[in-house]
N, C-alpha and C positions, 0 to 999 in steps of 0.2 A: 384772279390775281396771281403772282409769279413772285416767287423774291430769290435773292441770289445773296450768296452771301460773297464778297472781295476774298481772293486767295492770292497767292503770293503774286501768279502768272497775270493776277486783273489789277492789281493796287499801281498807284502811280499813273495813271491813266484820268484823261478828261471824263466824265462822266457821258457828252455824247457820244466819242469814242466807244465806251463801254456798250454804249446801247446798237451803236452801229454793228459792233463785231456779236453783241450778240442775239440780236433780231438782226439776221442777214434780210437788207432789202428794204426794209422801214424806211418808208417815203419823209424825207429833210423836214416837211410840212407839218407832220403828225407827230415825229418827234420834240420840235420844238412846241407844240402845243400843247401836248403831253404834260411836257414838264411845268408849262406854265397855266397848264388847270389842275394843276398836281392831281395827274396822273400816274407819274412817275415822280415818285419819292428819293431819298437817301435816308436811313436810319427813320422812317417815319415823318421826316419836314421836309417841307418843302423843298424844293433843291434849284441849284443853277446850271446853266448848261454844260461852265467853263469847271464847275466843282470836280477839285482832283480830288480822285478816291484811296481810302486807306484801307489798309490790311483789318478783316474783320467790319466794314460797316456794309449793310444791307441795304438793296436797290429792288422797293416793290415798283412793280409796273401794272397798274389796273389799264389792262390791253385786251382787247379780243384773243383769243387763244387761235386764231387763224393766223396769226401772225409769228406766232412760234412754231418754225419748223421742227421736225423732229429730227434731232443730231445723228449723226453716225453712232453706229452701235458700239463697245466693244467686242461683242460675239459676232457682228460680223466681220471687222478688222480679224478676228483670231480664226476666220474662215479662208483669210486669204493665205496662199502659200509666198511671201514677197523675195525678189528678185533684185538682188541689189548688187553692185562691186560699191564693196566699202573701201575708201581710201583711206579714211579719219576716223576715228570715233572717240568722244570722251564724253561727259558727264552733262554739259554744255550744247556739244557739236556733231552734228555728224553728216562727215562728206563724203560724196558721193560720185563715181564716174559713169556717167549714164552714157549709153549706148545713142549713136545715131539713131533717128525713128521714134526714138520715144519721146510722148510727152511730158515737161514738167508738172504742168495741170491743166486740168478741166480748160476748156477755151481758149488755151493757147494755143496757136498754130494753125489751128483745124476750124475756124470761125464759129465754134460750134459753144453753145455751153450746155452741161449736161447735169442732170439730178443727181443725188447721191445713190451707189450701187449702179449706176448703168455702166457698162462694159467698158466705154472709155475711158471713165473715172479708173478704176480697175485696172486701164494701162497706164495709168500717169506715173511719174516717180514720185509725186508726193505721197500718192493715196498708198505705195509699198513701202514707203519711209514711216508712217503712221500705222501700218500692218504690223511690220518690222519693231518696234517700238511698243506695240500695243504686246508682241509676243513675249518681247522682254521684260512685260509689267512697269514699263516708264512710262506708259501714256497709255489713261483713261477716260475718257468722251466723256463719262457721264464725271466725272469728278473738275470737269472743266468748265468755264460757262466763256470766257472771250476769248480761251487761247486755244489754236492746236498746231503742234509740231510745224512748222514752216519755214517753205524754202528763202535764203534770202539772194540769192541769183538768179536769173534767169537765163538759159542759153535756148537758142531754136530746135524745134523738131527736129533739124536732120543735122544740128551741128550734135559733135559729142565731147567728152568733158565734165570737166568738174564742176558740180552744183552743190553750195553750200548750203546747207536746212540746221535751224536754231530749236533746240528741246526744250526751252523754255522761254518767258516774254525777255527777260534781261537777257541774255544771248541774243537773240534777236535784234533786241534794241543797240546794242552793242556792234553785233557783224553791220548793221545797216549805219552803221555813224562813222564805223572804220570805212566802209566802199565812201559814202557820200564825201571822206574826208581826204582818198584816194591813200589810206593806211592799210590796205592790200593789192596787191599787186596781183593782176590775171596776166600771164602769159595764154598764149596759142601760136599752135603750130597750123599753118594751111599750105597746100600745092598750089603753087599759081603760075600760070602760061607765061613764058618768057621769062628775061634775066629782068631784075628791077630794073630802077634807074641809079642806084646807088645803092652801093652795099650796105646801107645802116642811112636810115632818115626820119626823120620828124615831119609828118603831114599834117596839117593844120588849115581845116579848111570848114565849110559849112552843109548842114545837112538839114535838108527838107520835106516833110512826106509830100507822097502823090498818092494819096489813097486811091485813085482811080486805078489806079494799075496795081495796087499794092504795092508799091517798089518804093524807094528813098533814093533822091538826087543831091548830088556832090555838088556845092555852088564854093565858089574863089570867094565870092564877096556877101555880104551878110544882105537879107533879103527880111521882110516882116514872116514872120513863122520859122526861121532857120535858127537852126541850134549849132553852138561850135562843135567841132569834133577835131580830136587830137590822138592820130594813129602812129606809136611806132615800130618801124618795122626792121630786121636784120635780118639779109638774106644768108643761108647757114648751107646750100647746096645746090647743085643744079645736073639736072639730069640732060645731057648734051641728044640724044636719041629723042627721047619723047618731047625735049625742050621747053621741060618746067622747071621750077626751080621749087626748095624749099625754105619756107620764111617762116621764123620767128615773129609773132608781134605780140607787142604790149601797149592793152587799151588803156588812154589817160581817160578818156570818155568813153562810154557807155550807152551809144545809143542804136536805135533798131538797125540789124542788118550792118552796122556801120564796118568793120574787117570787109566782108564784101562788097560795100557801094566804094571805100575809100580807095581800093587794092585795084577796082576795076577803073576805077578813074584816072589812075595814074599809066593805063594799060595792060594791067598782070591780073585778071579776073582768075577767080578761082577754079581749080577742076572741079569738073561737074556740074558748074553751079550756073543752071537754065534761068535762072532772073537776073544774074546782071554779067553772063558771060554764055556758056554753052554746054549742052550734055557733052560726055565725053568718053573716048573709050583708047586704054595706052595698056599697051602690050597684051591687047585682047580683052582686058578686063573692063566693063561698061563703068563708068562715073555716073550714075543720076540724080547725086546731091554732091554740095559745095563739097571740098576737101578742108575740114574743117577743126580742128581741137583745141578745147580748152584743155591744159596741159598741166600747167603749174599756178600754184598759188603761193606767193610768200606774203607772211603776216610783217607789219609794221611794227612800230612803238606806238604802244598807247595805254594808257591808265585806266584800266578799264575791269572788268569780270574776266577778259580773258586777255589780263595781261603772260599768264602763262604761255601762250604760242607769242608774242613779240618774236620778232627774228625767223620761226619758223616756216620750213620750203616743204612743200606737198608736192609731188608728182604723180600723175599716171602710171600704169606701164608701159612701157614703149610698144610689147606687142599691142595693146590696144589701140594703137593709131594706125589704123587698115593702110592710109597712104603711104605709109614709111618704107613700104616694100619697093615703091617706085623710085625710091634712091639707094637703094642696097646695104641701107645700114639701118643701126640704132645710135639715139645723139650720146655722145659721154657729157650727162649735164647731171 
């Protein structure tokens, strides 16, 4: 038997929730049955599934002990040396501009998913934002049982950009209510082949997978499985030589690949970017990922934990945007 006690990071939470994040992998079936051969308790009685949990009550689980992984360490997080460009940091938050190439986590990107301590893991940016943290004495594994440090953005392996990670559950809860409520604002910067169609537009159109090819298709009209998407775009320069242009955009939506599948739809595919345009190589130098950046983030209004940042604008640095070289400046933004 196992018991946990609710800490500030677990309270507030449904109880299968609770059990989900902390037996990773518990089969839907066994959980629910669990509870209802009171297997799994609350304070000792019986419990319900939908039972939200408070600060200080106890959840025994009489469970096989195969089914408790064993957590990540803190001595080995304090083994790792982490690598991070911090943008932001405060009490709450901390942001991050990850480099092209790298992973956000474990099985993104790379189709792959790996155990904890293998090499990949070890290149993600989360697992050096929990190193990073764990060095600062803000974050300790074994003092946690459903939470740890977590990104609440996600960008691709080879785009690069700003990725937001919450240091505790109510940040968390909070960055993911503000994106779902579109009360932060993602800018990015990409190079894209040719002048647009207009220097500032609103594209609004629909988006499909094709998991066969891995790739996502642009459809005009709504189709059964297509999701809207709402792209827009400001073109901000144009390089007359190599005959790209530089765009501003800002996503209303948020979905796979979408800057890429919408940009190429319209005919202005991005440099580099071999799934929905072409490798590329301009003034010698080779392209073999999108030209890609998340750039900026301003915070919205909202009543929240982190009504502090309301209003506030996070940037990059501009040398960090490798294609910026191919219009000969930096933007005064």
């Amino acid at each position: 038997m196992r018991e946990f006690t609710i800490n500030e990071n677990d309270k507030g939470q449904r109880l299968d929730k609770f059990i989900q994040k902390t037996i990773k992998g518990i089969p839907a079936s066994l959980m629910y049955k669990s509870i209802r051969t009171k297997k799994i308790k609350v304070n000792r009685k019986r419990a319900e599934l939908n039972q939200i949990l408070a600060l200080g009550d106890t959840v025994q689980m009489f469970l096989s002990e195969d089914l408790f992984s064993d957590k990540i360490t803190k001595d080995e997080l304090l083994s790792v040396a982490p690598r991070l460009n911090i943008v932001y940091e405060d009490e709450n938050l901390l942001i991050c501009d990850k480099a092209p190439g790298i992973l956000v986590h474990t099985g993104d990107g790379d189709g792959k998913e790996n155990g904890k301590g293998t090499a990949n893991e070890r290149n993600t940016l989360i697992y050096h934002i929990q190193a990073y943290l764990a060095k600062k004495g803000e974050y300790d594994p074994s003092m946690e049982n459903s939470f740890a440090p977590a990104l609440c953005n996600r960008i691709d392996r080879n785009t690069g950009g700003m990725v937001i990670s919450a240091k505790n559950a109510q940040a968390l809860r909070d960055v993911n209510e503000r994106i779902k409520n579109n009360q932060i604002t993602k800018l990015y910067l990409c190079a894209v082949h040719g002048k647009t169609p207009q220097k500032s537009d609103t594209l609004c159109d629909f988006l499909i997978k094709d998991s066969k090819n891995n790739k996502v298709k642009v459809l005009k009209n709504k189709t059964e499985g297509a999701k809207e998407i709402i792209t827009k775009y400001k073109a901000l320069s144009y390089n007359s030589e190599a005959q790209i242009s530089l765009v501003e955009i800002e996503l209303v939506t948020g979905r796979t690949h979408q800057i890429r599948a919408h940009m190429a739809s319209i005919g202005n595919p991005l440099l580099g970017d071999g799934k929905y345009g072409r490798e590329d190589k301009i003034n010698g130098r080779q392209y073999k990922h999108q030209a890609l950046y998340s750039y900026k983030l301003i915070f919205g209004t909202a009543t929240d934990s982190l009504s502090y940042l309301n209003g506030k604008a996070l940037s990059v640095p501009f040398d960090s945007i490798y294609f910026l070289r191919e219009f000969g400046h930096c933007l005064n933004k």
